[in-house]
Structures are given as structure tokens and as C-alpha cells.
C-alpha positions in Angstrom: 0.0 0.0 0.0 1.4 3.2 -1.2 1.6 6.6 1.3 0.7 9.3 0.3 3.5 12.6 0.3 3.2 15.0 3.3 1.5 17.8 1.0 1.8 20.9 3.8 5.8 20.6 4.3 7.6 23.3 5.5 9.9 25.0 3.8 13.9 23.8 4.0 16.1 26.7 6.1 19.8 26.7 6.3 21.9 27.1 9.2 25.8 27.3 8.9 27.9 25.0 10.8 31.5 25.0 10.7 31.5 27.2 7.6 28.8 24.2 6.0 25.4 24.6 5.3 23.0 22.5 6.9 19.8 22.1 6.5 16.4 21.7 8.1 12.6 21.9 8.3 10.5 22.8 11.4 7.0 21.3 11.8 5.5 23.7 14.1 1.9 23.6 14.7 0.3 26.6 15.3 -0.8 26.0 19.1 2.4 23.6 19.5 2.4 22.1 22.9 4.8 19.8 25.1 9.2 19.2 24.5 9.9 19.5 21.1 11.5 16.7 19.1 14.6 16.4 17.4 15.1 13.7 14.7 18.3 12.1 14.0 17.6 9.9 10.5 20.2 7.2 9.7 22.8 7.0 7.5 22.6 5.0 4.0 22.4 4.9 0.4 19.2 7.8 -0.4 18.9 8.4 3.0 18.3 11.9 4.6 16.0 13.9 7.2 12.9 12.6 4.0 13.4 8.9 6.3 11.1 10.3 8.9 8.2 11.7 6.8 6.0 8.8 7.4 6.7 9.5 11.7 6.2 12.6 10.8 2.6 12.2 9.2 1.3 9.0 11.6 2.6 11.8 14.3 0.4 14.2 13.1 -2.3 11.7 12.3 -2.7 10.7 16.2 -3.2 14.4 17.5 0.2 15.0 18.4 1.3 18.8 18.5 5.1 18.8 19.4 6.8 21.1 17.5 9.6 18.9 15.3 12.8 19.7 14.2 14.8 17.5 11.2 17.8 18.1 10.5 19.7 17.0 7.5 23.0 15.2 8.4 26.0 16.6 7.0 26.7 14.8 3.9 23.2 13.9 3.5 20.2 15.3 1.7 20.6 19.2 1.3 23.2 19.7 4.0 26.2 20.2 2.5 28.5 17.1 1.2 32.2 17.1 2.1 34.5 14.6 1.3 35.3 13.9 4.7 34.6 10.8 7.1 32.3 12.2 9.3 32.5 10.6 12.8 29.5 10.4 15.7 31.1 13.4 17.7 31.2 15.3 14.3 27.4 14.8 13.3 26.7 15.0 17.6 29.1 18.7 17.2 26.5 19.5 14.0 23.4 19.3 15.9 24.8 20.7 19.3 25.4 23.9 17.1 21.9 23.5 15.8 20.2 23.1 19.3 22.2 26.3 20.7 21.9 28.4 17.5 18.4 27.6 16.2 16.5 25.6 18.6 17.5 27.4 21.9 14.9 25.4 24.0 15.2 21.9 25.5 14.1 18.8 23.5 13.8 15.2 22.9 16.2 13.6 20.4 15.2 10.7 18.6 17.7 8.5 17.0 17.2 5.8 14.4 19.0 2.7 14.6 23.1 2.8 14.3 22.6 6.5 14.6 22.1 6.4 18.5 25.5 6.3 19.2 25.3 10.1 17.9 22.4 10.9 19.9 24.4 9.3 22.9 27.4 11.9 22.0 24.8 14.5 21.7 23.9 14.0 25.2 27.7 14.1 26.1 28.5 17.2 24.3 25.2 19.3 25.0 24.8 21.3 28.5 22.2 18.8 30.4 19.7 21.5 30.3 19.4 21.1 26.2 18.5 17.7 26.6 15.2 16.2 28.2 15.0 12.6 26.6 16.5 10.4 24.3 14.8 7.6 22.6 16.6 5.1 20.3 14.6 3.3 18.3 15.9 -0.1 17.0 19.4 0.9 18.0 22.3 -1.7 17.8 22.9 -4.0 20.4 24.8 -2.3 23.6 27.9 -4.6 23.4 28.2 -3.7 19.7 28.3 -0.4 19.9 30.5 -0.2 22.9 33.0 -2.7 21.9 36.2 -1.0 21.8 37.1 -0.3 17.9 40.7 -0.2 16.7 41.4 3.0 15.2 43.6 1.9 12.3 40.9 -0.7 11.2 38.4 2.0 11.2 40.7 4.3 9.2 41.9 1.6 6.8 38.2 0.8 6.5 37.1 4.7 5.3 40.4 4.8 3.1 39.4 2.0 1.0 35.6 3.4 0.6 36.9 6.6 -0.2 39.1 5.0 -3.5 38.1 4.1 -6.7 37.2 0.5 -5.0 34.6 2.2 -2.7 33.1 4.6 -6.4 32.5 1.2 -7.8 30.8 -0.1 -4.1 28.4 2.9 -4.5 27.9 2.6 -8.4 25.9 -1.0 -7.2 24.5 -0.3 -4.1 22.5 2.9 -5.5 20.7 0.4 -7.9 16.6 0.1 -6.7 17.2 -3.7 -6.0 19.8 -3.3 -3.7 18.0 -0.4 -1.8 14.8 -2.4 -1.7 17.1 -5.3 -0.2 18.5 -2.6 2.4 15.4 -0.8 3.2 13.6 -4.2 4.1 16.1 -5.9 5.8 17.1 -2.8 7.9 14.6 -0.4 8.1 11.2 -1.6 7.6 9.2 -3.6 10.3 7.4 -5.5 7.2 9.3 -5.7 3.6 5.6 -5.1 1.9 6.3 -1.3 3.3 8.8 -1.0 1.1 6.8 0.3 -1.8 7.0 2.8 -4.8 7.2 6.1 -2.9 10.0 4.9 -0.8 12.2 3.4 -3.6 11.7 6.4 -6.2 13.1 8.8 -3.8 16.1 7.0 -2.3 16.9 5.9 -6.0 16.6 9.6 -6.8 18.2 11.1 -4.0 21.1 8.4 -4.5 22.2 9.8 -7.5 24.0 12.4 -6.1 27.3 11.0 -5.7 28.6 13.3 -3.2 26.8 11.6 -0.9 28.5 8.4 -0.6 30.7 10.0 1.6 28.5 9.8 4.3 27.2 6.2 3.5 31.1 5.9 3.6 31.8 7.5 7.5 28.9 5.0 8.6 30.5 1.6 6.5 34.1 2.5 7.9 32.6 1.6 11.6 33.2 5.3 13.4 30.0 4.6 15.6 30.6 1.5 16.8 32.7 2.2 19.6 30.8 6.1 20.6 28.9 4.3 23.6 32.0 2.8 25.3 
């Protein structure tokens, strides 16, 4: 069953971080109520802050009036795409600026799978009073992601991605089959979500090569040891 697009989205703003511009949408009702959310999407071929529109619109759909922040990753979506390997503390250091710069209020942070090792740094970075709850949904297990990580493997790991070897990597895994593969395995509850809407986009937005650089950071294993 297709969903339909989220027809009354805000328009995308810019904020500059570390001389990059990031960007972001705020879904702010007009008699918003309660902590606002801040959504940290994953990391992946196509992905971008677009992987929580269907939250977004159930959200909505249930009565809820939370203000919502998304935030585009660096190296994801409309955020500006170095090429960089972008570690948790980087992407935590990204939305600390946003939360002091833009947000200027407390929130809840929501983190999506592998991700929550960033919204863990988050927490460690941001002054406690920024930060009212954090809730990881589907995150790795704990002994994974605090499992001490050898540096040198991790580098090794991003300098082979980053190399004509890792061009040819993204060159297959922006194809729709291997997305639909992904998305079901990974990110879907039930591989029958997976339908039209979803693919089209992630296909689209996957054409921009830049953004393998991110997909990249995540492959290389950065997060894995954030929660130690």
C-alpha cells in the first residue's frame, strides 16, 4: 500500500555550521504544545531527514502537537557534502550547534537505529539542560556499539571506501534492487512497506554522488565504539 506525500511541508532553512550549510525543516503547529522533538535519521544509500516523513505524518495523524525539528546530516540530503569521514562526535558537534543556534529550547532527540551512538554523543557534548529525553529506536545492540574499535581498522576501513574501489561499491549499491534489499532488511518492520514512494526517492536522491561520503563515514565503523 502506497503513502501518500506529506502535501503541507515546510519549507527547507539553512543554518551554517563550521563554515557548512546544513539544512532543516520545522514542523511547528500553530498551538504547539509539550518538548519539542529532534530527529536524527540514519545514515545510507538515499537516505536523509525525507526517512522520517511517514513519523512525521502517523505523528500528526494521532493528534500529536510537538513542535519537530529535522535536521539533515551533513553529507546527506541538502546539507552540505564534504569529502570527509564524518565521525559520531562530528554529526553530535552539527546538531549541538543547531540546538544552541536555532532551537534554543530543550528537546527530545530521537535517533534511528546505528545513529544512536550520535544521539548518545549529543547527550555528552550538549549542556544537560538542552537535553530532556532520548529515545533510540531499533538501535544496535549495547555490546556492539561499545566494543572497543581499533582506530587503524576503522581508518583503513574509510580509506578503501573513499578510493576508486569504494566509487564502484556505491555505483551497485545505488541500484533500486539493492535499496529495496536494504530498506527491508534494515529499516522496515514489514518488507511489503517497502513500496513505490519509498524506492523512487532513495533511487533519486542516490544519484548524487557526493553523498557516498557519508554512506562511507557510517561503512568505515566510526559509531561503533561512541557508547564505550
Amino acid at each position: 500500500m502506497s503513502h501518500a506525500l506529506i502535501v503541507d511541508r515546510p519549507p527547507t532553512a539553512f543554518y551554517t555550521w563550521q563554515n557548512y550549510r546544513c539544512a532543516y525543516e520545522v514542523w511547528s503547529p500553530d498551538a504547539g504544545t509539550g518538548i519539542p522533538l529532534l530527529l536524527i535519521h540514519p545514515i545510507g544509500v538515499g537516505l536523509s531527514r525525507r526517512f522520517w516523513d511517514r513519523f512525521i505524518q502517523a505523528w500528526r495523524s494521532a493528534g500529536q502537537t510537538q513542535t519537530i525539528y529535522n535536521v539533515d546530516l551533513l553529507g546527506c540530503g541538502e546539507s552540505d557534502m564534504p569529502p570527509v569521514a564524518c565521525r559520531p562526535e562530528d554529526w553530535a558537534a552539527q546538531l549541538l550547534g543547531f540546538l544552541q543556534t536555532v532551537v534554543q529550547q530543550p528537546v527530545m532527540v530521537i535517533a534511528q537505529g546505528a545513529l544512536s551512538p550520535v544521539a548518545i554523543e549529543l547527550c555528552q557534548q550538549a549542556d544537560s539542560a538542552l537535553i530532556r529525553a532520548v529515545v533510540l529506536s531499533g538501535p544496535p545492540a549495547w555490546a556492539v556499539m561499545s566494543k572497543p574499535a581499533t582506530a587503524w581498522q576503522q581508518n583503513l576501513s574509510w580509506n578503501l571506501f573513499n578510493s576508486l574501489l569504494g566509487l564502484g561499491f556505491y555505483q551497485y549499491a545505488k541500484r533500486r534492487q539493492f535499496i529495496q534489499r536494504f530498506s527491508a532488511r534494515q529499516l522496515f518492520d514489514r518488507p511489503e512497506q517497502v513500496d513505490a514512494e519509498w524506492l523512487d526517492r532513495l533511487s533519486g536522491d542516490a544519484q548524487n554522488q557526493a553523498s557516498r561520503h557519508a554512506v562511507f563515514s557510517f561503512l568505515a565503523g566510526f559509531w561503533a565504539n561512541c557508547a564505550g
